[in-house]
SEDREN-824752 format. One record per residue: x, y, z of N, C-alpha, C in turn. Coordinates in steps of 0.1 Angstrom, whole numbers, plus 2048, in hexadecimal, padded with zeros to 3 digits. Layout:
SITE, X, Y, Z, X, Y, Z, X, Y, Z .
...
//
This chain:
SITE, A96, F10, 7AE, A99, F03, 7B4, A9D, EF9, 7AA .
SITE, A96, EFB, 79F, A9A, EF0, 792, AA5, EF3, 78D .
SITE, AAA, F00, 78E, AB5, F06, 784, AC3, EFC, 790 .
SITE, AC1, EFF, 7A0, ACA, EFD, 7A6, ACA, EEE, 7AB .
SITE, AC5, EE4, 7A7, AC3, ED6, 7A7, ACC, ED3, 798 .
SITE, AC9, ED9, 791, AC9, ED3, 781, ADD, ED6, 780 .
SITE, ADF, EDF, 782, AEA, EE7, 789, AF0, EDC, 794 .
SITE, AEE, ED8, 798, AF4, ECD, 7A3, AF6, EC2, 7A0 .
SITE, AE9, EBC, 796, AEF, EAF, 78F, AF6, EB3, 780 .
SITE, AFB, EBE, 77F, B06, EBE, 777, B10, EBE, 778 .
SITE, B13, EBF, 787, B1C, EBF, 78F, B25, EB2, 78E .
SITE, B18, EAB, 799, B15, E99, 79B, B1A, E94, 78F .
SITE, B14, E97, 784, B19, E8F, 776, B28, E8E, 772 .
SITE, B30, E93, 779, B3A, E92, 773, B44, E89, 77D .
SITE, B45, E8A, 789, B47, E83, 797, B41, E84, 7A5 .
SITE, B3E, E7D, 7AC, B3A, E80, 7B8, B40, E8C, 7C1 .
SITE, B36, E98, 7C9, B3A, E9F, 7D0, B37, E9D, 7DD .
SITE, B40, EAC, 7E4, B3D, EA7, 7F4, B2E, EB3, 7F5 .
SITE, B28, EB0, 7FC, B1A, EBB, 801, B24, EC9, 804 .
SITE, B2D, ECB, 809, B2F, ED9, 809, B36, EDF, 7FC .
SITE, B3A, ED5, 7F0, B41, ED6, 7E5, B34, EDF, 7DB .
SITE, B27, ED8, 7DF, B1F, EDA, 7D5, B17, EE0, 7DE .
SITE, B15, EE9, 7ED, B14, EF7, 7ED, B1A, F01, 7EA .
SITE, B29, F03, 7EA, B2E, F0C, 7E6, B30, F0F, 7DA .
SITE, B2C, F03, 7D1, B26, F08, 7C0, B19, F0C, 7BC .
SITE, B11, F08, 7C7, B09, F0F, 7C3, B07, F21, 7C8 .
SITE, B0C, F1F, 7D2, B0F, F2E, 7DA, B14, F32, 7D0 .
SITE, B1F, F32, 7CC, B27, F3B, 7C0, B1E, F3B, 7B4 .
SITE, B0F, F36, 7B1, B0B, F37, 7A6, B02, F40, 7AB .
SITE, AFF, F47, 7B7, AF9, F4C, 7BC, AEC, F4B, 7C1 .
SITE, AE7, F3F, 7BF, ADB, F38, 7C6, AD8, F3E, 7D4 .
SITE, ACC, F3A, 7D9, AC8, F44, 7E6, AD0, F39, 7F1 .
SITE, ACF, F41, 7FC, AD2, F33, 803, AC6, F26, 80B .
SITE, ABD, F2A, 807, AAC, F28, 806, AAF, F1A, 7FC .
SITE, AB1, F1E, 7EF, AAF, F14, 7E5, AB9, F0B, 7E9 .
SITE, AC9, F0F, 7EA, AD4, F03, 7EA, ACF, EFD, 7F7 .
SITE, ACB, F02, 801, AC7, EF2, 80C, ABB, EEC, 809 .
SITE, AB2, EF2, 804, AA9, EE7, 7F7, AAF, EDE, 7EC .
SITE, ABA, EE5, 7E7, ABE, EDD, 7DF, AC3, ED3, 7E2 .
SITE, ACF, ED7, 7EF, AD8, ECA, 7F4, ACC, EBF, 7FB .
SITE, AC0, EC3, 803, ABC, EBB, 80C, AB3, EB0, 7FF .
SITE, AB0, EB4, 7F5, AA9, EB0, 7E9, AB1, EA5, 7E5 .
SITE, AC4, EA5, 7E4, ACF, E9B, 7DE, ACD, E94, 7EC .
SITE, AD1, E9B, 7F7, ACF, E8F, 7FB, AC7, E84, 802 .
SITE, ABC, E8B, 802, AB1, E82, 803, AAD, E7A, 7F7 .
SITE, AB3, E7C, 7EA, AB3, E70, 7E1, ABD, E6A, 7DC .
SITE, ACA, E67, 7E9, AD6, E62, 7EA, AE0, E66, 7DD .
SITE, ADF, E71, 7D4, AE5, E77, 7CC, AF5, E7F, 7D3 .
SITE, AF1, E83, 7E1, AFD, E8B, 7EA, AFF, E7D, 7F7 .
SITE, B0A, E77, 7F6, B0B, E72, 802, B1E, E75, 808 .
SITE, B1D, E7D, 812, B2D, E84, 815, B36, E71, 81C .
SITE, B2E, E69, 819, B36, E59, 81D, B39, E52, 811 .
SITE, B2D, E54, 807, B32, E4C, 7FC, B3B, E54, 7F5 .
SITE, B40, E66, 7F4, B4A, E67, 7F0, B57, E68, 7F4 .
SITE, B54, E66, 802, B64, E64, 80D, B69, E59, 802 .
SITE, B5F, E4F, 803, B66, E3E, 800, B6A, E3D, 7F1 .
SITE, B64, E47, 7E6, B66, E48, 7DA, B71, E51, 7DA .
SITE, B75, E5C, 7E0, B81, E67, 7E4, B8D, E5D, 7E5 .
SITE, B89, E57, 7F0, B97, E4F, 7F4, B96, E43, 7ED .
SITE, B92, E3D, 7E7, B93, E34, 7DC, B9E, E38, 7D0 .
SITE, B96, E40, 7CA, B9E, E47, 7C0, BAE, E51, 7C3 .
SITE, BAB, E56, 7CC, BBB, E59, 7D5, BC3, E50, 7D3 .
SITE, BC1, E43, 7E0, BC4, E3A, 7DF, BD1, E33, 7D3 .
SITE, BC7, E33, 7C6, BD0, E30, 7BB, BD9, E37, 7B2 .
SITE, BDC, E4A, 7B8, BE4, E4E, 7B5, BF3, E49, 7B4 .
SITE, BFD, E45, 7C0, BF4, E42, 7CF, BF5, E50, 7DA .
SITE, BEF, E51, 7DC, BF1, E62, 7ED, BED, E56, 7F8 .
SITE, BF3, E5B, 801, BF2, E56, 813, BE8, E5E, 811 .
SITE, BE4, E53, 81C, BCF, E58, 823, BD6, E64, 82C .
SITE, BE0, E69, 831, BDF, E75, 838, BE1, E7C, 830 .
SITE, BE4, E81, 820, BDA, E89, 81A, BD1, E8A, 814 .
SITE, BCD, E7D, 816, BBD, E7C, 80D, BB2, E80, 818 .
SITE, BB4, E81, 828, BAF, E83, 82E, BB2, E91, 832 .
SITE, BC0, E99, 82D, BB9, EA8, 82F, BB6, EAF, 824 .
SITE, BB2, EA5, 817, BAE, EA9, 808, B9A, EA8, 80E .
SITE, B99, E9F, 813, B88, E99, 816, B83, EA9, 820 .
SITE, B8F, EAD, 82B, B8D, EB2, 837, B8B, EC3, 82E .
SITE, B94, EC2, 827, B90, ED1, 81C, B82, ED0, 814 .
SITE, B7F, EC6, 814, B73, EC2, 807, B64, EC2, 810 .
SITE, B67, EC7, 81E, B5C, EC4, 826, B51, EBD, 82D .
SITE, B5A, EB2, 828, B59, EA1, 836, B5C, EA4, 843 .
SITE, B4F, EA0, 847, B51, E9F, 85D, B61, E9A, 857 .
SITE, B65, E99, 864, B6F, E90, 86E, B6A, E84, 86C .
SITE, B5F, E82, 872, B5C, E71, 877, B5E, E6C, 86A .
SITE, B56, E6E, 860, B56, E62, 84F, B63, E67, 84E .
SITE, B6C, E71, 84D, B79, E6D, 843, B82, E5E, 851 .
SITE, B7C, E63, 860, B85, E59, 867, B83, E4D, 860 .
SITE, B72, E48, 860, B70, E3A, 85A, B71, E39, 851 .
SITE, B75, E41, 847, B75, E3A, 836, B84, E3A, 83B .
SITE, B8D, E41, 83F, B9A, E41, 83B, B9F, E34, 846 .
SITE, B96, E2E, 84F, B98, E22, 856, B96, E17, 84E .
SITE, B88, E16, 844, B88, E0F, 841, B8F, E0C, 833 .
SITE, B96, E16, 82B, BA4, E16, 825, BA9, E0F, 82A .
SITE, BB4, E15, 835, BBA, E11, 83B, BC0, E01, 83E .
SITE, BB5, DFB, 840, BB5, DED, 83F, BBD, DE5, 831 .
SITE, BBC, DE6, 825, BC3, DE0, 81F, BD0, DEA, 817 .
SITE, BD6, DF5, 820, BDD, DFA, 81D, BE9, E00, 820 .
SITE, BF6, DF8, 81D, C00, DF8, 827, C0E, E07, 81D .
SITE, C0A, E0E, 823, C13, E1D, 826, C20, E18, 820 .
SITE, C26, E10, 82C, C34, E0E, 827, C3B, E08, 817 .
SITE, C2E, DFD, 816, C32, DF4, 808, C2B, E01, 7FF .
SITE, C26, E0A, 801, C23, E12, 7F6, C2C, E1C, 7F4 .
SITE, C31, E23, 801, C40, E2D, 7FD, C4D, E28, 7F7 .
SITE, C4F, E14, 7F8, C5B, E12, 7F8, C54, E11, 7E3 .
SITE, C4A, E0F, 7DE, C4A, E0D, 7D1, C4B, E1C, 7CC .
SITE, C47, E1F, 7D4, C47, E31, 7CE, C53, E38, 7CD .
SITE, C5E, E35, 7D9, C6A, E38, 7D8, C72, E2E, 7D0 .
SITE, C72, E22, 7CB, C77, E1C, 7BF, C76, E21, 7B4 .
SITE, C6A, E26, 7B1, C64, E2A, 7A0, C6C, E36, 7A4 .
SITE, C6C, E3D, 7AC, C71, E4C, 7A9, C82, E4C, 7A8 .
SITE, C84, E41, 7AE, C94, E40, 7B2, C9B, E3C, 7A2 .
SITE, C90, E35, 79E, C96, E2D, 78D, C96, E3A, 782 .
SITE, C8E, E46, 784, C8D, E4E, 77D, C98, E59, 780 .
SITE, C9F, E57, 78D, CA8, E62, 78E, CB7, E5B, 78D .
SITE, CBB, E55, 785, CC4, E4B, 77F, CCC, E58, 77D .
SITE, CD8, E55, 77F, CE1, E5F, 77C, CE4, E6D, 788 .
SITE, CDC, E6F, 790, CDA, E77, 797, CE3, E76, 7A4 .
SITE, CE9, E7F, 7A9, CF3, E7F, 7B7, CEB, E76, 7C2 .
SITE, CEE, E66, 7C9, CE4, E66, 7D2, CDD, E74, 7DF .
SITE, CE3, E7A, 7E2, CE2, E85, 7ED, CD0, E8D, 7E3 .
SITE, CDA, E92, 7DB, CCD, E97, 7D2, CBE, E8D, 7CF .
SITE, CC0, E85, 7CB, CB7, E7A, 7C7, CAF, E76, 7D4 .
SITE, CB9, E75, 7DE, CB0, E71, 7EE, CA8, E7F, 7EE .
SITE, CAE, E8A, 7EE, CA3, E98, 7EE, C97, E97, 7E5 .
SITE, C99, E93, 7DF, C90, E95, 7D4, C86, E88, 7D3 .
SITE, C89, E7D, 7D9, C7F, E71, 7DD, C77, E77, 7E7 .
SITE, C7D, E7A, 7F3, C77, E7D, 803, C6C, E8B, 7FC .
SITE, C72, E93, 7F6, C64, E9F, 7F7, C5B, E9C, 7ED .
SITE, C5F, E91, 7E2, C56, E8A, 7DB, C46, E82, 7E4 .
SITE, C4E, E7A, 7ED, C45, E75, 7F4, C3C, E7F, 7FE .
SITE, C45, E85, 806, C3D, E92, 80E, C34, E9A, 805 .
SITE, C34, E9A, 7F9, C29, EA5, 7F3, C1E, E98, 7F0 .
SITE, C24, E8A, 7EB, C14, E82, 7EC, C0C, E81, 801 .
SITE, C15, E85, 806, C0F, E8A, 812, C14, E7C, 81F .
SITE, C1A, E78, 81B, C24, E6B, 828, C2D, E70, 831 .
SITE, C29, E6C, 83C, C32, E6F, 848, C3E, E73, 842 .
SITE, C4C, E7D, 848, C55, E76, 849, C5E, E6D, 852 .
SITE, C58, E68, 85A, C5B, E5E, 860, C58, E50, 858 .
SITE, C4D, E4E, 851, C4E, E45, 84C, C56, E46, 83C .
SITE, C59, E4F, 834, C61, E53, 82A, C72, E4F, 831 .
SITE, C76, E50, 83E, C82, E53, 83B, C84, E42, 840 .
SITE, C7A, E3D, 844, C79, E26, 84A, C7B, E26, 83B .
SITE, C74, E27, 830, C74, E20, 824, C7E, E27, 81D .
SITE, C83, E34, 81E, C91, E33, 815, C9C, E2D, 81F .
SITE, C9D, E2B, 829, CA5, E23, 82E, CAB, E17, 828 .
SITE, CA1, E11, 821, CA0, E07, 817, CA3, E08, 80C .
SITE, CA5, E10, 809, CAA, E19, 7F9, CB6, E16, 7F8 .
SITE, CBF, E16, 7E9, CC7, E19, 7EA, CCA, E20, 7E2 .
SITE, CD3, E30, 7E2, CD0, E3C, 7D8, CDE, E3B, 7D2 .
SITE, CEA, E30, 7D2, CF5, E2D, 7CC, CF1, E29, 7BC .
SITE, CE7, E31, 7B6, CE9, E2E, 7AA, CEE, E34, 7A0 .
SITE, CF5, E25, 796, D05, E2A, 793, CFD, E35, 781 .
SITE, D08, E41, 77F, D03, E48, 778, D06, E40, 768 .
SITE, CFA, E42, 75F, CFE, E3F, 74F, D0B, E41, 74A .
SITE, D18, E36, 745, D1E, E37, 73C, D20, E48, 736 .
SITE, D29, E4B, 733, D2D, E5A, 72A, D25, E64, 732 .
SITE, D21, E60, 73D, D1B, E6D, 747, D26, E6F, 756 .
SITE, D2E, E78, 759, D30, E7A, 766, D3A, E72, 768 .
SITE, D42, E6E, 75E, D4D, E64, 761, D5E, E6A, 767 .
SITE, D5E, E77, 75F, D69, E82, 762, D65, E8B, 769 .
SITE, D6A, E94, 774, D65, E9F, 773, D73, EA6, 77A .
SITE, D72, EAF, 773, D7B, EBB, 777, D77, EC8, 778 .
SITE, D7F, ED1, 787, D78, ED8, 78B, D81, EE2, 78B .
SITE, D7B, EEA, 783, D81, EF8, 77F, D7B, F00, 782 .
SITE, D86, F0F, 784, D7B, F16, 78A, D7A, F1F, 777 .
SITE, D72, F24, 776, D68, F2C, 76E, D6B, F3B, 773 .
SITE, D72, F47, 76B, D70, F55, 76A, D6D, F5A, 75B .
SITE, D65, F62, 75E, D5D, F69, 758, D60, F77, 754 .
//
């Protein structure tokens, strides 16, 4: 029991886990399953395991990547948070956090870095940018709406082009 407590706050020590994060490490260390619900009921009956205070610490830290709460909520939903806490932590996110003004900054920064780039290409490469931080695309394609991907290419880049064909 000491070995698999001592083992759990080694865990704890480094970041907050979810109760099923820090069964299945201890399972994999091979603990009985006797000891790991001693162990867990042990955290959290001395508020060491709480699956609410890491939703709100989860999505905190998400948050400032930045990822949309619909995938921090199926990052929490993998990590073995009910439903209910990820609804209310991701509600109470929610509240000071507006989706739109965050994809249109997100699609600026990425837009300034693909400078020189064909717009067609560059709008591809914004939209699945945003879809892998996990945003609608319905709300990705409202805020590149607002975009504009007419950016003119560097001096001595792309100024001629002639199109030949190439045999080999």
């Amino acid at each position: 029991m000491q070995k698999a407590k001592g083992y759990a706050f080694l865990l704890l020590k480094f970041r907050l886990r979810s109760e099923r994060e820090i069964r299945e490490r201890l399972q994999r260390k091979k603990f009985s399953a006797e000891i790991v619900q001693e162990a867990l009921s042990f955290l959290k009956e001395k508020s060491f395991l709480d699956d609410a205070l890491f939703a709100r610490e989860w999505i905190s830290s998400r948050l400032k990547r930045p990822l949309a709460l619909r995938r921090i909520g199926q990052e929490l939903e993998a990590k073995g948070i009910s439903e209910k806490i990820i609804q209310s932590q991701l509600g109470e996110a929610a509240k000071g956090y507006c989706e739109g003004a965050v994809i249109q900054q997100l699609a600026e920064e990425k837009i300034e870095k693909l400078r020189g780039i064909e717009p067609r290409k560059a709008k591809q490469r914004v939209y699945s940018y945003l879809l892998r931080r996990g945003f609608s695309p319905e709300a990705i394609i409202d805020a590149m709406n607002n975009q504009s991907f007419d950016v003119p290419r560097p001096k001595g880049r792309g100024l001629l082009r002639i199109d030949t064909e190439r045999r080999f």
